[in-house]
C-alpha positions as CSV (number, residue, x, y, z in Angstrom):
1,X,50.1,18.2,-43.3
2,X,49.4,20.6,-40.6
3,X,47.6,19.2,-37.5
4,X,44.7,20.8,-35.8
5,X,44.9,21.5,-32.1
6,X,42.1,20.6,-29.6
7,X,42.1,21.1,-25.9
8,X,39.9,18.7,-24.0
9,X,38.7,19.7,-20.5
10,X,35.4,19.1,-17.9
11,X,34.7,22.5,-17.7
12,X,34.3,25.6,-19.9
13,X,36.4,27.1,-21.7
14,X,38.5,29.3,-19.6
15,X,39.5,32.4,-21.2
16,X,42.9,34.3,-21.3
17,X,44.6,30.5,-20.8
18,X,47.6,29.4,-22.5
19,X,46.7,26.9,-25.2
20,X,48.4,25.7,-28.2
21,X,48.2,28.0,-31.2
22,X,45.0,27.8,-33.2
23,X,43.1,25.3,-30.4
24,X,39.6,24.4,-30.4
25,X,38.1,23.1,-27.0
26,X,35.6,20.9,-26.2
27,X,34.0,20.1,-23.0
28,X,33.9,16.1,-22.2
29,X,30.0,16.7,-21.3
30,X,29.2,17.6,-25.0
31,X,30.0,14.0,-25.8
32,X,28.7,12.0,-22.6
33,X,26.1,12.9,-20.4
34,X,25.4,11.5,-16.8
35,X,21.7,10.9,-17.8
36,X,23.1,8.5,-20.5
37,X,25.5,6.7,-18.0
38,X,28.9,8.8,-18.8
39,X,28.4,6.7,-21.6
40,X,29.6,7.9,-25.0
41,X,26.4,9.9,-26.8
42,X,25.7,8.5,-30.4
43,X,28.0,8.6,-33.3
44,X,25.4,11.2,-35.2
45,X,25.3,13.4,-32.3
46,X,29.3,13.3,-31.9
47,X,29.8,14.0,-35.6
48,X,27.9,16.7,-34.9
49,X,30.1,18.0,-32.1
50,X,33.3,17.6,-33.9
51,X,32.1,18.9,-37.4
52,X,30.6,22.1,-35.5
53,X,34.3,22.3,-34.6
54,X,35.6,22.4,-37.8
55,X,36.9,18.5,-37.1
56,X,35.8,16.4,-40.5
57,X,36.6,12.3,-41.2
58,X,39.8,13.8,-42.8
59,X,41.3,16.2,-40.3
60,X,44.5,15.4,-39.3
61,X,43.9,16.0,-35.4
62,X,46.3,16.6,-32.4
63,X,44.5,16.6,-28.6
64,X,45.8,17.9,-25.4
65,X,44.9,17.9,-22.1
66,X,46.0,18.5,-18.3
67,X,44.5,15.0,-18.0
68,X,45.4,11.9,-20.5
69,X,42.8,10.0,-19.6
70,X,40.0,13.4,-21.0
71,X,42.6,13.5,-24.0
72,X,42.3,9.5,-25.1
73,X,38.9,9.8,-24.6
74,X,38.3,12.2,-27.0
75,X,40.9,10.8,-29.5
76,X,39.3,7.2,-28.8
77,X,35.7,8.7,-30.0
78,X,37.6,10.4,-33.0
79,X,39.2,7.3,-34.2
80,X,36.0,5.3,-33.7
81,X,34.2,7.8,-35.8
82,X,36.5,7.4,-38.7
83,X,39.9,9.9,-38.1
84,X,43.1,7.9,-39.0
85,X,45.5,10.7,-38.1
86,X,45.1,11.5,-34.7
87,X,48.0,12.4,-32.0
88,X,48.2,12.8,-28.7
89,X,50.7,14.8,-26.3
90,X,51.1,12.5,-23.4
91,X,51.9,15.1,-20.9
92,X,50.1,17.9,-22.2
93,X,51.8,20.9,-22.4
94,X,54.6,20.8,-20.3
95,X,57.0,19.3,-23.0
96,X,56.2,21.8,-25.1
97,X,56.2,24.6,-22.5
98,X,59.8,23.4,-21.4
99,X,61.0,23.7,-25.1
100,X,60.0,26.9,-25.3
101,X,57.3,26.7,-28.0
102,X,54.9,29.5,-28.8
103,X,51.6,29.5,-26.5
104,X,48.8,31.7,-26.9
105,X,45.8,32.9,-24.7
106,X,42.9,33.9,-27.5
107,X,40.7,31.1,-28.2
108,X,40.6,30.7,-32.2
109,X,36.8,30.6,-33.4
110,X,35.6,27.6,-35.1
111,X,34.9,27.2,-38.5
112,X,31.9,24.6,-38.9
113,X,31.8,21.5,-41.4
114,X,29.1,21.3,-43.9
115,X,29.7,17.8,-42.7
116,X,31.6,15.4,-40.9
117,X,32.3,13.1,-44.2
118,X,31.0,9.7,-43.1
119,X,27.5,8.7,-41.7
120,X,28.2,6.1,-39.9
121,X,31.5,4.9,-37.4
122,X,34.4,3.7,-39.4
123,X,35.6,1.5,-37.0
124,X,32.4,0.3,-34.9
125,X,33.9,-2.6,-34.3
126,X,35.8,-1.3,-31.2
127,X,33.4,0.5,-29.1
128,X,31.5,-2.4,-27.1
129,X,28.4,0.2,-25.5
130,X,26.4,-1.4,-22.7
131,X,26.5,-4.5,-20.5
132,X,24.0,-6.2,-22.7
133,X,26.5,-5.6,-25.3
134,X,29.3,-7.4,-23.7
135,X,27.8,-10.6,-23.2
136,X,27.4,-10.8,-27.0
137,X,30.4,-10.0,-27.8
138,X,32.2,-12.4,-24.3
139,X,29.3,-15.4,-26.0
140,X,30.7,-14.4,-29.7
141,X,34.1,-15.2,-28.4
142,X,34.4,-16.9,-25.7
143,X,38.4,-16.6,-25.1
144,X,37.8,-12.9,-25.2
145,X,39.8,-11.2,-22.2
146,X,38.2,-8.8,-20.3
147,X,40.8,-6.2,-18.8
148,X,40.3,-4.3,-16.0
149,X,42.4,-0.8,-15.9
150,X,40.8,0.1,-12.5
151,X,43.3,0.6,-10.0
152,X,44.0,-3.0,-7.9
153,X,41.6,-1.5,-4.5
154,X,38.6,-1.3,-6.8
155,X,39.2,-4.5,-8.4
156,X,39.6,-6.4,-5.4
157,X,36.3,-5.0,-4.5
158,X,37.5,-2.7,-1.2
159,X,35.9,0.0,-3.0
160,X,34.0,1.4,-6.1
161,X,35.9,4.5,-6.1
162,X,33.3,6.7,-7.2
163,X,30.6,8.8,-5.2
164,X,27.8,8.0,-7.6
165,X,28.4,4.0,-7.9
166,X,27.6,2.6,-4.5
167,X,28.4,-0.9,-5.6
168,X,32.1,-2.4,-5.2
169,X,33.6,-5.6,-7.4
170,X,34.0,-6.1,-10.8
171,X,32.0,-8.4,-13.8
172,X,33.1,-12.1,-13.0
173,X,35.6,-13.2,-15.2
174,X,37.5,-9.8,-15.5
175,X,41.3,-9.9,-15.0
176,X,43.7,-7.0,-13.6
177,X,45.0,-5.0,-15.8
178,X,47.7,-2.7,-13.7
179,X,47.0,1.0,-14.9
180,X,46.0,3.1,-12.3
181,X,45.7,4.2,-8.6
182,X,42.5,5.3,-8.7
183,X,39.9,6.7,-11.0
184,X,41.1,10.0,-12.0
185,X,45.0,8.8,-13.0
186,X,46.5,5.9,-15.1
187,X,49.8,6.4,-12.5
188,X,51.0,3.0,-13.2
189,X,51.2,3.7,-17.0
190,X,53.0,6.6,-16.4
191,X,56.8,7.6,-15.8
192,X,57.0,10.3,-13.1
193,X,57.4,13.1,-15.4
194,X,54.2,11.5,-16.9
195,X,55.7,10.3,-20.0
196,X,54.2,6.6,-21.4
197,X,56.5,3.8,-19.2
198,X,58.0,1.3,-21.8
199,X,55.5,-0.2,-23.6
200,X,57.7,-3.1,-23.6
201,X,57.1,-3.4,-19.2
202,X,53.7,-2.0,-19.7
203,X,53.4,-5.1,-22.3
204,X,55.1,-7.3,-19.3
205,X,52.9,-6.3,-16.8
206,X,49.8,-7.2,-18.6
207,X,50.7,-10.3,-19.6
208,X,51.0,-11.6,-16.2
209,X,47.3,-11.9,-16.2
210,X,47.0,-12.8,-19.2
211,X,46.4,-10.1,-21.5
212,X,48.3,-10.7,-24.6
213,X,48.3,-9.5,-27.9
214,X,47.1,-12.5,-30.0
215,X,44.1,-12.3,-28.1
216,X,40.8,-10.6,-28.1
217,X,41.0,-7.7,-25.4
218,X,38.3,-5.4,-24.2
219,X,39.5,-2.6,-21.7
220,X,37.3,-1.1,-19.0
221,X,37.3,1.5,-16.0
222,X,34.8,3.2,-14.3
223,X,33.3,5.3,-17.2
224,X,36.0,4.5,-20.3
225,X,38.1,7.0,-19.3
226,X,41.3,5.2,-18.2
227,X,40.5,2.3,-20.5
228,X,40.9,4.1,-23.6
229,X,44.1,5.0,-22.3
230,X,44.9,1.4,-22.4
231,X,43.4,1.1,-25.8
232,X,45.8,3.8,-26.9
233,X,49.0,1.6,-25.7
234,X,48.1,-1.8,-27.1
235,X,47.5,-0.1,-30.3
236,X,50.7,1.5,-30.3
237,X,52.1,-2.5,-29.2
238,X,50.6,-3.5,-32.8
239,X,47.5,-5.4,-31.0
240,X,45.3,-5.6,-33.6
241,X,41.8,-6.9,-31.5
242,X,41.6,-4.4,-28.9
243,X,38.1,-2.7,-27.9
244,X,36.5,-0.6,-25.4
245,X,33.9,-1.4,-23.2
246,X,32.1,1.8,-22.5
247,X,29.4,1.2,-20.2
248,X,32.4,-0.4,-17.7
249,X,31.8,-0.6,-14.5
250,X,29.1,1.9,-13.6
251,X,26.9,-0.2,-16.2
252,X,27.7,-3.9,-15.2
253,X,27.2,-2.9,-11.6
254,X,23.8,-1.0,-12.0
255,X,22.8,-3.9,-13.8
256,X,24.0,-6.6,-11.8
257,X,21.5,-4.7,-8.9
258,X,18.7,-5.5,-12.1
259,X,19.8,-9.4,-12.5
260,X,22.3,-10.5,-10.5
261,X,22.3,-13.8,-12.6
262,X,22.4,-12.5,-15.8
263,X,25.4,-9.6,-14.7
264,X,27.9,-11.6,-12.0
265,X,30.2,-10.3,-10.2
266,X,34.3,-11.6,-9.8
267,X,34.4,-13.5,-6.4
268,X,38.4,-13.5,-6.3
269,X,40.0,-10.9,-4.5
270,X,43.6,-11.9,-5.3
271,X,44.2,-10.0,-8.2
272,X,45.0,-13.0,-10.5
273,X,42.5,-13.9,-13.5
């Protein structure tokens, strides 16, 4: 079956630029929006963006993107919404530029969907939305590990890495989960020619804080960028309880300012659960 190609970027589309043959592109912002939190928009109104793109239930889809973190992003809302055959190029295109494969620079036109093929997410299971939202799920489960992929400054609380969250920390009872150096990279999942490490260290790593796969995990970052990067990994470990908790950081800590009871913060600053 042959695979259709989308290009995810933060920006426009930029014409006369090398893509894979037959892209589509979407922009990040015509999923999330800042004035709903960078949080993902509903599942009718992404259905709507991917069917406009030709993308139904059924496609089989393969994303790209200069960063990994836009790329799982966009496969992480695919997969929620229903697609089962989803791949990802892990560095882009520069394994496929260094093997010489065919590039073009004129962007395809997208065919619309009559429809997207399912009404509702397939798997809604996965995608934990807002703070309010994780306390049901942390009080449905109380074992349930929550996994930190911020890099270790911002989970220490030195900094919130991010111009628009002026609050540092994390949600009490979050654990480390070594990823990234900061909020635009998952470095420490990477090889240096930004290929996946091992999953079998990556695997190692985690479960020095306890993140394991027999247990309940629920990734985070800043804005569910980097965490569904994570979420991307332990699937490909076989974990079979792995979510995504959307609202991450930006959420908890805007609540926290709300109620400070009802969202705590994490008072250890060793980087140990």
């Amino acid at each position: 079956m042959g695979y259709q190609a989308l290009e995810v970027g933060s920006h426009s589309r930029i014409a006369g630029l090398d893509h894979l043959p037959g892209s589509y592109y979407l922009n990040t912002n015509e999923i999330e929006s800042e004035e709903n939190g960078w949080n993902i928009l509903s599942a009718e109104f992404c259905m709507r963006v991917l069917s406009d793109k030709g993308i139904t239930s059924s496609t089989s889809l393969l994303i790209y993107s200069s960063s990994l973190s836009a790329a799982c992003r966009i496969a992480f809302i695919a997969y929620w919404l229903g697609l089962t055959d989803i791949k990802i190029l892990e560095d882009g295109l520069a394994s496929w530029q260094k093997l010489n494969y065919p590039l073009e620079s004129d962007w395809t036109s997208c065919e619309k969907a009559s429809s997207f093929g399912l009404h509702d997410p397939k798997r809604s299971e996965i995608l934990i939305s807002t703070s309010e939202d994780l306390l049901k799920a942390q009080k449905d489960n109380p074992e349930l590990v929550l996994a930190s992929v911020r890099s270790l400054t911002e989970y220490q609380g030195t900094t919130s890495c991010y111009a628009y969250i002026e609050q540092a920390g994390e949600p009490a009872g979050a654990v480390w989960a070594k990823a990234s150096c900061g909020k635009n990279d998952v470095a420490d999942l990477l090889t240096l020619e930004k290929k996946i490490k091992p999953l079998v260290d990556i695997a190692k790593a985690w479960k020095a804080n306890g993140i394991t796969r027999e247990k309940e995990v629920v990734f985070y970052c800043g804005t569910g960028w980097r965490a569904s990067v994570a979420f991307f990994i332990a699937k490909e470990l076989g974990w079979q309880k792995v979510r995504l908790f959307d609202g991450g950081w930006y959420d908890w800590s805007q609540k926290h300012v709300e109620n400070p009871k009802k969202f705590p913060l994490k008072n250890d600053s060793l980087g140990h659960p």
